[in-house]
mmJSON file of the N, C-alpha and C atoms, coordinates in Angstrom:
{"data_MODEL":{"atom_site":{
"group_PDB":["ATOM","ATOM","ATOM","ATOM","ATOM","ATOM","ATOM","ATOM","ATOM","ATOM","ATOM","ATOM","ATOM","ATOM","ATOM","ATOM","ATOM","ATOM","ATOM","ATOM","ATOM","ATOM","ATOM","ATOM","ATOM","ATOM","ATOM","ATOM","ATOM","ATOM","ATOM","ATOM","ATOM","ATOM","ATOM","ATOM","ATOM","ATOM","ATOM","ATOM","ATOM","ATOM","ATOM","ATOM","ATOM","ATOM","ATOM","ATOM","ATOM","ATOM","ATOM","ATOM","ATOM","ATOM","ATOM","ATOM","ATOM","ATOM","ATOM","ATOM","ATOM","ATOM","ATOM","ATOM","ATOM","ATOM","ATOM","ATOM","ATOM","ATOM","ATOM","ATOM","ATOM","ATOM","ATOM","ATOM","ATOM","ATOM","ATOM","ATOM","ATOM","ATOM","ATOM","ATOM","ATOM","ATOM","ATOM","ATOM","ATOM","ATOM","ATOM","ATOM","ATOM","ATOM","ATOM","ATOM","ATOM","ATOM","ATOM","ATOM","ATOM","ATOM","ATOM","ATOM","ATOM","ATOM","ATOM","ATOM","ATOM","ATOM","ATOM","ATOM","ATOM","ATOM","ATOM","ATOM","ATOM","ATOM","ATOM","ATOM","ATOM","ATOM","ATOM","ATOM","ATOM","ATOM","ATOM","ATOM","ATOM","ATOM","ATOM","ATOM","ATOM","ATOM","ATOM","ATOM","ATOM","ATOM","ATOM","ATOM","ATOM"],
"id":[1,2,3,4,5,6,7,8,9,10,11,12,13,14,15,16,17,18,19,20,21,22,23,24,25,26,27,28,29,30,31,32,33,34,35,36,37,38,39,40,41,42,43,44,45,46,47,48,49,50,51,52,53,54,55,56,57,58,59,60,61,62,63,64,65,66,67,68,69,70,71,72,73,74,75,76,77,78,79,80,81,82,83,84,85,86,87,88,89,90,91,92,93,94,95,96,97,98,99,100,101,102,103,104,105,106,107,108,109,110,111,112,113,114,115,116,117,118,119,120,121,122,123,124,125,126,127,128,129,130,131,132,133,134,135,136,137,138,139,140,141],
"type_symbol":["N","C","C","N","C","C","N","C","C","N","C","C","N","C","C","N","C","C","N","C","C","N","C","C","N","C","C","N","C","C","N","C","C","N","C","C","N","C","C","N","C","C","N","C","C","N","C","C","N","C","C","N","C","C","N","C","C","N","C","C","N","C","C","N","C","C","N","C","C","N","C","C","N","C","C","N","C","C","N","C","C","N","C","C","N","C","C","N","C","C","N","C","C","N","C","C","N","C","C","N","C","C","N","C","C","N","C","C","N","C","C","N","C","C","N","C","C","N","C","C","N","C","C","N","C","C","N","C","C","N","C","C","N","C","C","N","C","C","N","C","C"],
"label_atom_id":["N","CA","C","N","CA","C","N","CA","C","N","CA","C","N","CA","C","N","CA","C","N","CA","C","N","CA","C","N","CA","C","N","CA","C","N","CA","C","N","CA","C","N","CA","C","N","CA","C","N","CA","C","N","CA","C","N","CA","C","N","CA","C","N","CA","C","N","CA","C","N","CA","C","N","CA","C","N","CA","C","N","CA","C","N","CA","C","N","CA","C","N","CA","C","N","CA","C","N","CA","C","N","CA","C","N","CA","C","N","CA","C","N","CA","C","N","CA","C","N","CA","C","N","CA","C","N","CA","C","N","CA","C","N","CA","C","N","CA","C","N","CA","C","N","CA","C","N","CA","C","N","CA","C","N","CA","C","N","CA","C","N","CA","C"],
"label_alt_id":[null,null,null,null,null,null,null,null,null,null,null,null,null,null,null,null,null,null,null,null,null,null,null,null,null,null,null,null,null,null,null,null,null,null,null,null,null,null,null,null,null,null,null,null,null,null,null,null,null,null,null,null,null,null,null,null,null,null,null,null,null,null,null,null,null,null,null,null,null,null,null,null,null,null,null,null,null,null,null,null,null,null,null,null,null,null,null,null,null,null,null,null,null,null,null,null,null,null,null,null,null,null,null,null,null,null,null,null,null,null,null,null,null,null,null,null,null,null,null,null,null,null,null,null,null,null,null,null,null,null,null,null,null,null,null,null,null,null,null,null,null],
"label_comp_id":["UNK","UNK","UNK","UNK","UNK","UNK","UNK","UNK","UNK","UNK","UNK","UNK","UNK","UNK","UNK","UNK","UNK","UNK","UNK","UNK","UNK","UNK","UNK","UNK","UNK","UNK","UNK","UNK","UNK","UNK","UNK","UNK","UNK","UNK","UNK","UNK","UNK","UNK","UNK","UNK","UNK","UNK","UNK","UNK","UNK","UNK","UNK","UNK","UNK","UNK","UNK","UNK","UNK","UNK","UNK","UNK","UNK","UNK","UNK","UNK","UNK","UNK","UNK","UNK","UNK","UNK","UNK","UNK","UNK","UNK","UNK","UNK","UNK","UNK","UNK","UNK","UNK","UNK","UNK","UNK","UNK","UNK","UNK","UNK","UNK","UNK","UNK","UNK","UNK","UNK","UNK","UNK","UNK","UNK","UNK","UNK","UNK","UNK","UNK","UNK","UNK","UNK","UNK","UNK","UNK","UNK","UNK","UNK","UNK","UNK","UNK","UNK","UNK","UNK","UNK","UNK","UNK","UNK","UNK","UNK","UNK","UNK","UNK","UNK","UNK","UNK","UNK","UNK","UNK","UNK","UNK","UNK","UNK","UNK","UNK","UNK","UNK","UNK","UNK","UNK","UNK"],
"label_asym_id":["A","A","A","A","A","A","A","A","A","A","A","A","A","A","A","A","A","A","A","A","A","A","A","A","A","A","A","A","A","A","A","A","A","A","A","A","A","A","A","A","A","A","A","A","A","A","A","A","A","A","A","A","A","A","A","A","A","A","A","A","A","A","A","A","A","A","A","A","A","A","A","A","A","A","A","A","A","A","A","A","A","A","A","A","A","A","A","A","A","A","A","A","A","A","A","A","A","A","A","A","A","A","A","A","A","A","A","A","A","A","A","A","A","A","A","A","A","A","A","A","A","A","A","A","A","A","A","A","A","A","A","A","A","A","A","A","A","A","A","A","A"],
"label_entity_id":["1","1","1","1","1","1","1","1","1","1","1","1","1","1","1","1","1","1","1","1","1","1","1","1","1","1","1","1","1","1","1","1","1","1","1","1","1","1","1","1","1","1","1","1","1","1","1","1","1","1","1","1","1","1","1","1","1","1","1","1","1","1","1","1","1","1","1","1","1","1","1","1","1","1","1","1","1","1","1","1","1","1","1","1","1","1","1","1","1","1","1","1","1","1","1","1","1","1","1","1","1","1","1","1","1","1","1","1","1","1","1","1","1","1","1","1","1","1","1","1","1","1","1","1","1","1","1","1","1","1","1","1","1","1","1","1","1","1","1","1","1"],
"label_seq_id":[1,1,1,2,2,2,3,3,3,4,4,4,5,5,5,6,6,6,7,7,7,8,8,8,9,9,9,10,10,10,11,11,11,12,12,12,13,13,13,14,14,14,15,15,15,16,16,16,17,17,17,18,18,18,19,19,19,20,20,20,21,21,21,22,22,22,23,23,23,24,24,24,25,25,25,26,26,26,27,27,27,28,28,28,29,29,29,30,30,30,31,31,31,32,32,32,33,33,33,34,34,34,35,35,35,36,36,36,37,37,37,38,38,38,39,39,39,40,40,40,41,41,41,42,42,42,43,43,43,44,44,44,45,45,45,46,46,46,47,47,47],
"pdbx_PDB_ins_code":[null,null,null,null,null,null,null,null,null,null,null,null,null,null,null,null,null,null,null,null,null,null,null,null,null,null,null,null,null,null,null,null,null,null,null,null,null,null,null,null,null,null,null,null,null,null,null,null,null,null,null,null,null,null,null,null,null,null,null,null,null,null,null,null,null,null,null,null,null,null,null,null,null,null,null,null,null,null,null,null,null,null,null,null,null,null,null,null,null,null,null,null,null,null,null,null,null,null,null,null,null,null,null,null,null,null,null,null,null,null,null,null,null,null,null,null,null,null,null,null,null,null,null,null,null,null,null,null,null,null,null,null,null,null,null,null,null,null,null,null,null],
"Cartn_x":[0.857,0.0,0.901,0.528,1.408,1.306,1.984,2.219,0.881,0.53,-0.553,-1.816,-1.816,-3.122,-3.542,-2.547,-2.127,-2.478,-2.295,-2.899,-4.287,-4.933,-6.112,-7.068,-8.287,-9.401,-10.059,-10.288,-10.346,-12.192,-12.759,-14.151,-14.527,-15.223,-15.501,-14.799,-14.678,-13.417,-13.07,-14.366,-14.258,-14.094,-13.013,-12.431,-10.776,-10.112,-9.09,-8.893,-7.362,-6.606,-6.484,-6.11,-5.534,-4.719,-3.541,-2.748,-2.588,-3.839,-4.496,-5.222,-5.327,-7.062,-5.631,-4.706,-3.426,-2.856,-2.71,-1.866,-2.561,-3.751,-4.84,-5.169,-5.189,-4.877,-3.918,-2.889,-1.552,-1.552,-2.195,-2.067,-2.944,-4.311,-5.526,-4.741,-4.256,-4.014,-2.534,-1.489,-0.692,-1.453,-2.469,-3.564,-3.96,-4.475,-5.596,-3.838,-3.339,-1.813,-1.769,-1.415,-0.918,-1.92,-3.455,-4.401,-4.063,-4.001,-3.802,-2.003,-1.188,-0.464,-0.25,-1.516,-1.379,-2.493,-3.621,-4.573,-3.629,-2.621,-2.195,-1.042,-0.343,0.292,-0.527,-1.841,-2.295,-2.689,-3.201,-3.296,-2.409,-1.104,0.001,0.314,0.087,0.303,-0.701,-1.847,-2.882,-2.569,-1.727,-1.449,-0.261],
"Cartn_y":[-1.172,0.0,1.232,2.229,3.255,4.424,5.423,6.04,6.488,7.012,7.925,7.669,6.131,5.415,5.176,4.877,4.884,5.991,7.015,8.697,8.6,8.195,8.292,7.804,8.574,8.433,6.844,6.269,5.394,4.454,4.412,4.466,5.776,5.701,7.032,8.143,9.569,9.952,9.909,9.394,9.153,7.996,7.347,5.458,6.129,7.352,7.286,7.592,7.035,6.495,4.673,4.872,3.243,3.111,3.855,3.623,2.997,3.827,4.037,3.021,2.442,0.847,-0.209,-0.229,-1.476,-1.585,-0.251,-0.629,-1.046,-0.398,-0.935,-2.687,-3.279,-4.693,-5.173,-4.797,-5.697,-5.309,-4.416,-4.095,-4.983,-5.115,-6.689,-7.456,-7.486,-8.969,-9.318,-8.892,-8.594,-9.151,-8.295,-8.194,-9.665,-10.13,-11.422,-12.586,-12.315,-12.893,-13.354,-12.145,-11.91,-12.784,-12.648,-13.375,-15.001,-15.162,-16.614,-17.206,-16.578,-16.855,-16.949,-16.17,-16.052,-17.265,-17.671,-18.803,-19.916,-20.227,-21.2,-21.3,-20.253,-20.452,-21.237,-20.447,-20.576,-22.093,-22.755,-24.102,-25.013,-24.621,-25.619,-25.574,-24.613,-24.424,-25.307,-25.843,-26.307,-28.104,-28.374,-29.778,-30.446],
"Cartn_z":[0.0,0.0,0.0,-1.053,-0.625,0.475,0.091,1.656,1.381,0.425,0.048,1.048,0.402,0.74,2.091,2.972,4.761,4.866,4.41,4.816,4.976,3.93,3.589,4.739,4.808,5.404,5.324,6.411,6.379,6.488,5.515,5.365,5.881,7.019,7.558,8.247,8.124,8.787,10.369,10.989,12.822,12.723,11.994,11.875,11.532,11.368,11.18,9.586,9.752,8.712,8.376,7.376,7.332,8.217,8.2,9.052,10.424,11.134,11.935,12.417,11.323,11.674,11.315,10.675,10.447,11.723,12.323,13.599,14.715,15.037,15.672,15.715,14.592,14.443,14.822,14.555,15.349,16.995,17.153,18.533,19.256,18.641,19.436,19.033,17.778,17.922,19.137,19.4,20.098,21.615,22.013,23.13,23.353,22.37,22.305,22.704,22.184,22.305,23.214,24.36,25.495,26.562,26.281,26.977,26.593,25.251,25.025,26.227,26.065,26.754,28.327,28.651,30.458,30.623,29.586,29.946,29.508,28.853,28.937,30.308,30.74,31.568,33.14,33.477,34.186,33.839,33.292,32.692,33.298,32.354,32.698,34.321,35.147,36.609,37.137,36.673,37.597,37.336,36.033,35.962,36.022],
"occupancy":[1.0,1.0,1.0,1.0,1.0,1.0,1.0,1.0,1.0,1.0,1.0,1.0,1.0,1.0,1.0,1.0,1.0,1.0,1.0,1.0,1.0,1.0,1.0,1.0,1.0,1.0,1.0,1.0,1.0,1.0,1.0,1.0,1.0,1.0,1.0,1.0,1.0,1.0,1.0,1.0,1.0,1.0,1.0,1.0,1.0,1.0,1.0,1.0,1.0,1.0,1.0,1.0,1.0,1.0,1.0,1.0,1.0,1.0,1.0,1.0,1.0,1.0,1.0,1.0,1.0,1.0,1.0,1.0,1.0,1.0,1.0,1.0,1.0,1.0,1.0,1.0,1.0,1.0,1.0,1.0,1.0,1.0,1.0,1.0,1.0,1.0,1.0,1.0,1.0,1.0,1.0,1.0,1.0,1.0,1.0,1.0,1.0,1.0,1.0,1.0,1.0,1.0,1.0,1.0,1.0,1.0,1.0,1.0,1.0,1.0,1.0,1.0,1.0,1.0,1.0,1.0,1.0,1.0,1.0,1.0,1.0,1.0,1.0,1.0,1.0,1.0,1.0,1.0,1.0,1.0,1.0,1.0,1.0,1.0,1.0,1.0,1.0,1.0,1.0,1.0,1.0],
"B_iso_or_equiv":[0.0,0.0,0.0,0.0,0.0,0.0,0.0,0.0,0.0,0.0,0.0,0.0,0.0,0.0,0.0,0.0,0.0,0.0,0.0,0.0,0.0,0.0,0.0,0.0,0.0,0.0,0.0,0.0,0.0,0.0,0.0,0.0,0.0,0.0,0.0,0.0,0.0,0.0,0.0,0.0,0.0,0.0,0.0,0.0,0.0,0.0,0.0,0.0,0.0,0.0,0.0,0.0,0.0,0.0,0.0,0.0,0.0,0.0,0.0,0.0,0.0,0.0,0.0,0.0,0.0,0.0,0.0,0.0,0.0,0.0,0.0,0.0,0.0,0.0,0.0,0.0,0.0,0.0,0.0,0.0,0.0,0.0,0.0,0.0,0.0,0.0,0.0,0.0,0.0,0.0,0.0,0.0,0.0,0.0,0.0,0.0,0.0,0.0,0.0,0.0,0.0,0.0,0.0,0.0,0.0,0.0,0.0,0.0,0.0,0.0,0.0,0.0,0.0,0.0,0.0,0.0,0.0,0.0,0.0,0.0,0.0,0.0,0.0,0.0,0.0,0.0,0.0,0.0,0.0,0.0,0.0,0.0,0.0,0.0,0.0,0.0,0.0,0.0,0.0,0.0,0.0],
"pdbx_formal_charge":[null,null,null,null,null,null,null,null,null,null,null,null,null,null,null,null,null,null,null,null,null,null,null,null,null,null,null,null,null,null,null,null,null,null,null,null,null,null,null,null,null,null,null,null,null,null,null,null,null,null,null,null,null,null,null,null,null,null,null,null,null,null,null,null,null,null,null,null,null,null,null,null,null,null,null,null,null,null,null,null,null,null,null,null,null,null,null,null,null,null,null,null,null,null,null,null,null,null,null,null,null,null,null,null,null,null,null,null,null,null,null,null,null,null,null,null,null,null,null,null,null,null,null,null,null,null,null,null,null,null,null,null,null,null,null,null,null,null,null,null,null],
"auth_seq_id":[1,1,1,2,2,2,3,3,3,4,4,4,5,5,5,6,6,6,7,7,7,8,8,8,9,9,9,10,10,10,11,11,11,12,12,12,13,13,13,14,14,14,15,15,15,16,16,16,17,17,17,18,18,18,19,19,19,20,20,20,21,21,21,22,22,22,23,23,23,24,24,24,25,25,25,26,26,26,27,27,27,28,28,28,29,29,29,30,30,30,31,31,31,32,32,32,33,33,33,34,34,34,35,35,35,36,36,36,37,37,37,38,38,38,39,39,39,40,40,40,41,41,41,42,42,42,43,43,43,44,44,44,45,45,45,46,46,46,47,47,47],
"auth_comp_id":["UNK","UNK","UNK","UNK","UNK","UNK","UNK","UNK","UNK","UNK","UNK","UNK","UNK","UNK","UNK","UNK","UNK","UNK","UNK","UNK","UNK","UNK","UNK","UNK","UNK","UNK","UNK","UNK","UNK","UNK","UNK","UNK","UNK","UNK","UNK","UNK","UNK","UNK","UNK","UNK","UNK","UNK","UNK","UNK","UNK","UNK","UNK","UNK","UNK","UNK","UNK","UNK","UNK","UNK","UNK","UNK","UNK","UNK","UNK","UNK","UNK","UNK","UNK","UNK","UNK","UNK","UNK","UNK","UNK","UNK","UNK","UNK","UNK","UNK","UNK","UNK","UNK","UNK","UNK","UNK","UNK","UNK","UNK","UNK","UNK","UNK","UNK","UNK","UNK","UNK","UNK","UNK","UNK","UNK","UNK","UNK","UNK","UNK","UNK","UNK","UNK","UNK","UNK","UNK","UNK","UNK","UNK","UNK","UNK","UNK","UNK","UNK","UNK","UNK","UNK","UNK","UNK","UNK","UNK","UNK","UNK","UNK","UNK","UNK","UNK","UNK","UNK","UNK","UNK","UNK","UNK","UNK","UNK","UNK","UNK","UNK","UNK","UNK","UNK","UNK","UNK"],
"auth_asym_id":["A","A","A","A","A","A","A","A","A","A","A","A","A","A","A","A","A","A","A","A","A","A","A","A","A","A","A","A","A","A","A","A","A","A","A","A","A","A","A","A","A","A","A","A","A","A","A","A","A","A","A","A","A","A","A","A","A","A","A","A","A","A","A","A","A","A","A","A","A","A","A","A","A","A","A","A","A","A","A","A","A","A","A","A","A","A","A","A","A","A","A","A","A","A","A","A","A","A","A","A","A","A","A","A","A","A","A","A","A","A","A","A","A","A","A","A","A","A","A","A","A","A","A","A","A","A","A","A","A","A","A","A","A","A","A","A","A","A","A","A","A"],
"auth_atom_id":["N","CA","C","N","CA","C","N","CA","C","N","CA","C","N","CA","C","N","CA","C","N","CA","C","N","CA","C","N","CA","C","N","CA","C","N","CA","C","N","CA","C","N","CA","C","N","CA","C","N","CA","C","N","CA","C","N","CA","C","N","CA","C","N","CA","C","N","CA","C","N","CA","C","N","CA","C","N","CA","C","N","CA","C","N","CA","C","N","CA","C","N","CA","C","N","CA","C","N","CA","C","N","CA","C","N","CA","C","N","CA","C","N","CA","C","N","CA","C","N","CA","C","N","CA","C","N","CA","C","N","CA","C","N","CA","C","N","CA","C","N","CA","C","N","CA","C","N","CA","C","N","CA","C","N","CA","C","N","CA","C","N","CA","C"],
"pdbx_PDB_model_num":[1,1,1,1,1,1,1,1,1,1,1,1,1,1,1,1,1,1,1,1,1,1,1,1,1,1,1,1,1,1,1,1,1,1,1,1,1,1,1,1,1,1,1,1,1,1,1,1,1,1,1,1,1,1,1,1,1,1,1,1,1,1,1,1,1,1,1,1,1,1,1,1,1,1,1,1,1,1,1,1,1,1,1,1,1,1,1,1,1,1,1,1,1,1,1,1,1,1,1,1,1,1,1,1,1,1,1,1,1,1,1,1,1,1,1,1,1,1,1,1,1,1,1,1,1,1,1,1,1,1,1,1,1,1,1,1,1,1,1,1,1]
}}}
């Protein structure tokens, strides 16, 4: 994607940029991560 397009308004303009909604994704997903890793820790502690 170019830079242009990352600038750009992203569907509606109270949603951002692309930029804006790409980094937002790696950031849940990062999040959802972090949960998957503390429910498995807690897991492996109980067996």
């Amino acid at each position: 994607m170019s830079d242009e397009k990352l600038k750009q308004v992203f569907v509606d303009e109270k949603y951002g940029t692309y930029q804006r909604n790409i980094d937002a994704m790696i950031e849940h997903s990062y999040y959802h991560l972090g949960q998957i890793v503390l429910i498995k820790k807690i897991i492996n502690e109980h067996n």
